[in-house]
C-alpha positions in Angstrom: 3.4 2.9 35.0 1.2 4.4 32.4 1.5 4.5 28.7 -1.1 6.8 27.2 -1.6 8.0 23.5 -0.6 11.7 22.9 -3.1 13.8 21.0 -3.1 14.2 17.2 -2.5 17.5 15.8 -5.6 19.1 13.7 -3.6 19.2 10.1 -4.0 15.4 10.6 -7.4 15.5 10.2 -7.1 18.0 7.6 -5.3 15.7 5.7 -7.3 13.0 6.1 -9.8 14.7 4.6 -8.1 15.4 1.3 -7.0 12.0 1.4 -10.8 11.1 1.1 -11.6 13.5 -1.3 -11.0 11.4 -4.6 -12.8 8.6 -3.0 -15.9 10.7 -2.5 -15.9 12.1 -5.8 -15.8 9.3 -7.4 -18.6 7.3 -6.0 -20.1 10.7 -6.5 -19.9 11.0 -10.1 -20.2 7.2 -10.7 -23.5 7.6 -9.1 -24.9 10.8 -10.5 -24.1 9.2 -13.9 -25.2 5.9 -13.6 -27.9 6.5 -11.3 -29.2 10.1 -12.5 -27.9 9.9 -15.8 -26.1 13.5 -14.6 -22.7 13.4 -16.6 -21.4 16.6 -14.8 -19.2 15.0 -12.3 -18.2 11.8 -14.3 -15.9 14.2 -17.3 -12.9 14.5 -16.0 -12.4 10.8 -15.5 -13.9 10.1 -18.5 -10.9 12.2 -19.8 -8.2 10.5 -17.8 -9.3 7.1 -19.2 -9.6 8.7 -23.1 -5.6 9.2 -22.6 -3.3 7.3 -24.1 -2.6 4.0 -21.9 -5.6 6.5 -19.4 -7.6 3.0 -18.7 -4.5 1.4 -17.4 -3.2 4.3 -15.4 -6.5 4.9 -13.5 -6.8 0.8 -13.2 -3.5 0.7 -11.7 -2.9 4.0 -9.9 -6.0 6.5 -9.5 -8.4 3.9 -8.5 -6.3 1.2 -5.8 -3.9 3.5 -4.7 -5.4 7.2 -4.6 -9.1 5.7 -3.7 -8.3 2.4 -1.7 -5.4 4.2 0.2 -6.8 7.2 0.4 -9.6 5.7 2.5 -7.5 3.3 4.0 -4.8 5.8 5.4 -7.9 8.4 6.4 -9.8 5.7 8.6 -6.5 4.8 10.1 -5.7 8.5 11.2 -9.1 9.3 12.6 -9.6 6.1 14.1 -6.3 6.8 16.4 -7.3 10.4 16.2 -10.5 9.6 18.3 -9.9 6.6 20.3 -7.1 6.5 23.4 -5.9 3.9 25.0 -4.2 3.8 28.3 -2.9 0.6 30.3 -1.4 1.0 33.7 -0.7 -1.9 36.4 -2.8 -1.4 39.9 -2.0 -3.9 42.7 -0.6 -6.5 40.6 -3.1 -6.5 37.7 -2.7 -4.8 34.4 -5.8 -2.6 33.4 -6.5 -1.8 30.1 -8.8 1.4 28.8 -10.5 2.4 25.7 -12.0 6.0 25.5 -13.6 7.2 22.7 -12.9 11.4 22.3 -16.0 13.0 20.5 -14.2 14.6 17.7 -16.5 16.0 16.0 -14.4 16.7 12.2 -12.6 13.2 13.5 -15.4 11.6 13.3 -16.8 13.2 10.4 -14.1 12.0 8.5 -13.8 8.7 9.9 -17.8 7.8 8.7 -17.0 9.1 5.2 -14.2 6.5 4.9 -16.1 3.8 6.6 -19.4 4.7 4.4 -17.1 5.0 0.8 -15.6 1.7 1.6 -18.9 0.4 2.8 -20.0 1.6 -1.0 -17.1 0.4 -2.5 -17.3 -3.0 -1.4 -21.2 -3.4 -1.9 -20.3 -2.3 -5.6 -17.9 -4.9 -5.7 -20.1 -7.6 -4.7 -22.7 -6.7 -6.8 -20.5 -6.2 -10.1 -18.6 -9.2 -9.7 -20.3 -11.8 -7.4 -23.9 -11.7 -7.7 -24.2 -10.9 -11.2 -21.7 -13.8 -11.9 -24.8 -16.6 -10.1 
């Protein structure tokens, strides 16, 4: 008996990608502002917050939801996208197997997620731990 994952079509990754998208621009323009002093990027959120109640929408929506789950729900994708697993029973014995598909857009996307949230959560540390000692 084998049980094997069945491949993941390419819109998949496709999607994935747009799901990373906000992500990526924002650590983009929060760092070509704050880092550059390059305002280009950082305007249209800059806009979004000037709105009425703008603050509390990107607070509670744009930036835990479409950024979070955006990176969340990409890394999931490609992370099944690239890896299989397989487990079978030989002669009494269940056997087990990872394989990792080289993927090239797959894995693409899968390191921008994994480097955004590596960002994100560096940021967090050094916003609200270390500069609180």
């Amino acid at each position: 008996m084998t049980i094997e994952q069945t491949a993941f079509p390419r819109w998949l990754t496709v999607l994935s990608f747009v799901l990373v998208v906000p992500a990526l621009y924002f650590v983009s323009a929060n760092l070509f502002k704050y880092q550059l002093g390059v305002d280009l990027l950082y305007g249209p959120m800059a806009w979004l917050q000037s709105l009425p109640n703008g603050q509390g929408l990107f607070d509670a929506i744009f930036s835990p939801i479409v950024i979070l789950g955006g990176i969340f729900v990409a890394a999931i994708i490609n992370t099944f996208s690239v890896l299989r697993f397989a487990v079978r029973r030989e002669e009494g014995e269940v056997i087990s197997t990872v394989t990792l598909k080289t993927r090239a857009w797959n894995l693409v996307v899968l390191g921008l997620a994994v480097g955004l949230s590596a960002i994100l959560f560096v940021y967090l540390l050094v916003e609200n731990v270390i500069s609180q000692l």
